[in-house]
C-alpha positions as CSV (number, residue, x, y, z in Angstrom):
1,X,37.5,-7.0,-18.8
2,X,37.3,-10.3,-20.3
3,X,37.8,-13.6,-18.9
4,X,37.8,-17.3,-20.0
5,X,37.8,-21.1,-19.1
6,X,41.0,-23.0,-19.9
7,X,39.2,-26.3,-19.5
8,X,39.4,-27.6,-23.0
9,X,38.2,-31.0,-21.8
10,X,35.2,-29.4,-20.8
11,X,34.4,-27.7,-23.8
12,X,34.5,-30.3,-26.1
13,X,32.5,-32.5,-23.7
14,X,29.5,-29.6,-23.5
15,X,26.9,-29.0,-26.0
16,X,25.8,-25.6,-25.1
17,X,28.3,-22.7,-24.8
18,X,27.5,-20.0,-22.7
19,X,29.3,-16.4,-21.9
20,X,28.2,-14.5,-18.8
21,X,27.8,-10.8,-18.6
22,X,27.5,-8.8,-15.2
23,X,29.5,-5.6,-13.6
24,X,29.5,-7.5,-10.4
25,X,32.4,-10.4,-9.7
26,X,30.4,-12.1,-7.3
27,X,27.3,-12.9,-9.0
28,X,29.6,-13.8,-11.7
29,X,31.7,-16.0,-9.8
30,X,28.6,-17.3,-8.6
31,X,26.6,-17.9,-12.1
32,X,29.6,-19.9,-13.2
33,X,30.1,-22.0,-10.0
34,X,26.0,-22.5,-10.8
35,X,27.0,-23.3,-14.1
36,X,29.9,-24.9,-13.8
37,X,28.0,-28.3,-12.2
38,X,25.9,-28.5,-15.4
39,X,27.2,-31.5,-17.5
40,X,25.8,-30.3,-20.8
41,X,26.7,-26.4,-20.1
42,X,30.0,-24.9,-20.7
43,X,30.8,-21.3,-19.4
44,X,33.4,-19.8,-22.2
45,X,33.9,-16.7,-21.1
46,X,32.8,-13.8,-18.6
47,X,32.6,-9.6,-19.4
48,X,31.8,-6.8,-16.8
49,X,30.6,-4.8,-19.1
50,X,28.5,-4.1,-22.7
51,X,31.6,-3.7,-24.7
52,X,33.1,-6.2,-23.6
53,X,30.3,-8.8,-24.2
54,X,30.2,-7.7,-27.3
55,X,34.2,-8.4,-28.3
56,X,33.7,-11.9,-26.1
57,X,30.8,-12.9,-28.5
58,X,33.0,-12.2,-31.8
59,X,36.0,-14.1,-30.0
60,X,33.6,-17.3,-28.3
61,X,30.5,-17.5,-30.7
62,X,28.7,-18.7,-27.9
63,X,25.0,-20.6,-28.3
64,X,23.3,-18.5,-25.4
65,X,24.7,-15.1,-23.7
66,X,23.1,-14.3,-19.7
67,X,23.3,-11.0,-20.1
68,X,22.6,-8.0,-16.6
69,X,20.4,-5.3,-18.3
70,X,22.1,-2.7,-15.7
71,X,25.9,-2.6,-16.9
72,X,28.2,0.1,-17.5
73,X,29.8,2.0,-20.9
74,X,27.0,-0.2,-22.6
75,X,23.6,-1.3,-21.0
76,X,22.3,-4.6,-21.5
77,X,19.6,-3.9,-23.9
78,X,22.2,-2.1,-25.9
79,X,24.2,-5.1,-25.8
80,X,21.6,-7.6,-27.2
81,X,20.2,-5.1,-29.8
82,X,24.0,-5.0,-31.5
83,X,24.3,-8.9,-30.7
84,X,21.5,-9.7,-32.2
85,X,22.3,-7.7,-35.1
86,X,25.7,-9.1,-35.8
87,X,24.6,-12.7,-35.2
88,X,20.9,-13.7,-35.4
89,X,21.0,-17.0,-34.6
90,X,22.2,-16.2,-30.7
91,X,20.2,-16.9,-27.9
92,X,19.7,-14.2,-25.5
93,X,19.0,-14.4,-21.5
94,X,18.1,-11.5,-19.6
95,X,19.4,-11.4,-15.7
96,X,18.1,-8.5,-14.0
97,X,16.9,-7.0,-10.6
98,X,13.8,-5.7,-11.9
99,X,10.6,-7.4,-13.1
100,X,8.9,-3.2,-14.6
101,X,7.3,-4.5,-17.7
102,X,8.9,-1.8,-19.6
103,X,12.8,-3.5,-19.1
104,X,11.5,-7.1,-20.3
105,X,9.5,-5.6,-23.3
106,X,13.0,-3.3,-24.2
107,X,14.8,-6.5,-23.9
108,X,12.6,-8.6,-26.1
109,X,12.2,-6.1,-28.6
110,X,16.1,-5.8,-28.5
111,X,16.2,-10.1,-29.4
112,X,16.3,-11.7,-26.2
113,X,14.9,-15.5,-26.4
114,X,14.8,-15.6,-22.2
115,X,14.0,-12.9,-19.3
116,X,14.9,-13.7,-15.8
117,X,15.2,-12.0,-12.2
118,X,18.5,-12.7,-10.3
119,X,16.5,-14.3,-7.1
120,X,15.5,-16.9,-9.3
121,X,18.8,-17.6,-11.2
122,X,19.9,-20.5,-8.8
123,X,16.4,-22.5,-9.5
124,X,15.6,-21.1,-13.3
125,X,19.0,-20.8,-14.9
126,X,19.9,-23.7,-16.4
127,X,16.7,-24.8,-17.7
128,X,16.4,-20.9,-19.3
129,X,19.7,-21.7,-21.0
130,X,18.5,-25.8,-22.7
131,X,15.2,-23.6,-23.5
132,X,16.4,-20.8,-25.2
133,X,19.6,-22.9,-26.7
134,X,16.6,-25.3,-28.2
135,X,14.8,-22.3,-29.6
136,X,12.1,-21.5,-27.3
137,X,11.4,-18.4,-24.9
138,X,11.9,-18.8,-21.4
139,X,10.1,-16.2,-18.9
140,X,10.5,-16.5,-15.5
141,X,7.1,-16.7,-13.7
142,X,7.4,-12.6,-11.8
143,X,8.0,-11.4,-15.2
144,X,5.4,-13.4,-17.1
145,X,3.0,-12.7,-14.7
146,X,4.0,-8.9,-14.8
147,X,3.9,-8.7,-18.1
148,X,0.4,-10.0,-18.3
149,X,-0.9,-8.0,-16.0
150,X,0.2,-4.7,-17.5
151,X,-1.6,-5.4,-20.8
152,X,-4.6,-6.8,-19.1
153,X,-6.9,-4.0,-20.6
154,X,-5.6,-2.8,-23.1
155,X,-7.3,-3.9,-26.8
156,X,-6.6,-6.7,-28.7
157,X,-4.0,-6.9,-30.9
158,X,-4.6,-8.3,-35.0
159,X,-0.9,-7.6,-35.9
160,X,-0.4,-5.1,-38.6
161,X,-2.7,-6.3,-41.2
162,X,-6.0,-6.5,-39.0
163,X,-5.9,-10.6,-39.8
164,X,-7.5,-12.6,-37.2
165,X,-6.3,-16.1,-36.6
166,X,-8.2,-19.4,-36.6
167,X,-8.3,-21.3,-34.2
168,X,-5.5,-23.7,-34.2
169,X,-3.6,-21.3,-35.2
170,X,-4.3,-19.8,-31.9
171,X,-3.4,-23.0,-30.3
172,X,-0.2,-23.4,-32.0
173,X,0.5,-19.9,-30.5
174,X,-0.4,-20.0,-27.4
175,X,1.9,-23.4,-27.1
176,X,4.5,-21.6,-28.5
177,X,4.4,-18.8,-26.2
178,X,4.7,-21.1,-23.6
179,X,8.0,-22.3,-24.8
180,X,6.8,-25.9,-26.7
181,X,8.9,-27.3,-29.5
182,X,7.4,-28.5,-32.6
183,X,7.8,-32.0,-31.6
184,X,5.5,-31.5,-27.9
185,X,3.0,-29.3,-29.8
186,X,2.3,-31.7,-32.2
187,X,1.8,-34.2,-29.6
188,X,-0.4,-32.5,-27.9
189,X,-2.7,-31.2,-30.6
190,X,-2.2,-34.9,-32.4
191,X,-0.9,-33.7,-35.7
192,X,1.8,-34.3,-37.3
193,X,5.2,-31.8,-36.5
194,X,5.2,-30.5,-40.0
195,X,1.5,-29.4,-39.6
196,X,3.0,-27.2,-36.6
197,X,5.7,-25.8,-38.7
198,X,3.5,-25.0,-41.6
199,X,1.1,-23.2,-38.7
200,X,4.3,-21.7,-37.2
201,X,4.8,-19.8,-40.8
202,X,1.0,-18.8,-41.3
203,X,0.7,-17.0,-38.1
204,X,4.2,-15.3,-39.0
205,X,3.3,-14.2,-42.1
206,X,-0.1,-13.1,-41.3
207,X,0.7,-11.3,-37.9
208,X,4.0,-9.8,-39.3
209,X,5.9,-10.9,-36.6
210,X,9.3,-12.2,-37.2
211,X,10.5,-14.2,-34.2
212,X,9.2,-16.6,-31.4
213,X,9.9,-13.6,-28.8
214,X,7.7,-11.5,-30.8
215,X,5.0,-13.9,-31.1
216,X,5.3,-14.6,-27.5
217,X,4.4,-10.7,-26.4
218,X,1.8,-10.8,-28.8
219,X,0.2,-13.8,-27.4
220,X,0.7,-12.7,-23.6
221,X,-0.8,-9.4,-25.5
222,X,-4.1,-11.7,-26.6
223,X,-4.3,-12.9,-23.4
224,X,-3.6,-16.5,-24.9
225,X,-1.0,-17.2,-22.2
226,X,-1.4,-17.9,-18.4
227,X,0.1,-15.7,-15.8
């Protein structure tokens, strides 16, 4: 089932359009009331299940979809993976019960820009959605700290080609992982933003990676990142 605001004055008024996506009417009812006292945030529409989602997307074209991993006809991961495939440039939130490694890795390799557990929704949600809408990842700290802890261990990655990075391009990484623009990593490093970019690019084409979630698990991966 598929539902939708009416409030045309508050769409045009909101830069960042948002659908919701949860089997559950309460926490539903409840993201949007969340939501719903967010200036810059407009919720567009709300589906119960994968299917659903997916038809709301096509309708809305929405900047950022939350999206439960645990739905019915179509799981969440599901979901994202045929999102992501039909339009690229969405921005992806995971809301979930479970912090296992395993979801938040399905749901990154699926597209997902943002990971977060419900219990932190009320504190976390809103700045997940500015975050991901601006381009970045946003990991909530149980599943950024889970995540790093199951690849504690294990070897380090080179990406695909064996090539090692130098060391601001590790830098630039590991900013990026943490969900810096351009614009802050550049000020914090003290080069200019176009130097970022052009580091941005390097490490892409010399890890293989293709996207700032995948360059975030391989920098959590490299240990780069704090828990």
């Amino acid at each position: 089932m598929i539902g939708q605001t009416g409030t045309g004055a508050l769409l045009m008024s909101a830069s960042i359009r948002v659908v919701l996506a949860d089997d559950h009417k309460m926490i539903l009812a409840a993201l949007r009331a969340m939501l719903d006292k967010e200036a810059d945030i407009a919720v567009v529409g709300e589906a119960s299940d994968g299917l659903a989602l997916l038809e709301l997307v096509a309708q809305e074209a929405p900047d950022v979809a939350v999206v439960d991993i645990g739905m019915p006809g179509m799981n969440g991961i599901e979901a994202t993976r045929r999102m992501i495939s039909a339009r690229p440039r969405l921005n992806v939130i995971a809301l979930s019960a479970y912090t296992d490694k395993r979801f938040v890795l399905e749901m990154l390799n699926a597209g997902a820009r943002g990971y977060l557990v419900k219990a932190s929704a009320g504190d976390e949600l809103a700045r997940a959605i500015r975050a991901t809408a601006q381009g970045r990842t946003y990991l909530c700290p149980e599943v950024a700290g889970a995540v790093v802890e199951a690849m504690r261990g294990k070897p380090p990655l080179t990406g695909g080609t064996g090539v090692k990075l130098g060391q601001r391009e590790r830098e630039v990484l590991a900013l990026l992982a943490e969900g810096k623009s351009s614009p802050e990593i550049a000020a914090r490093m003290h080069i200019a933003a176009s130097t970022v970019e052009v580091h941005r690019r390097n490490i892409m084409l010399k890890l293989d990676l293709h996207s700032i979630a995948e360059l975030t698990k391989y920098a959590i991966r490299e240990g780069l990142t704090q828990p």
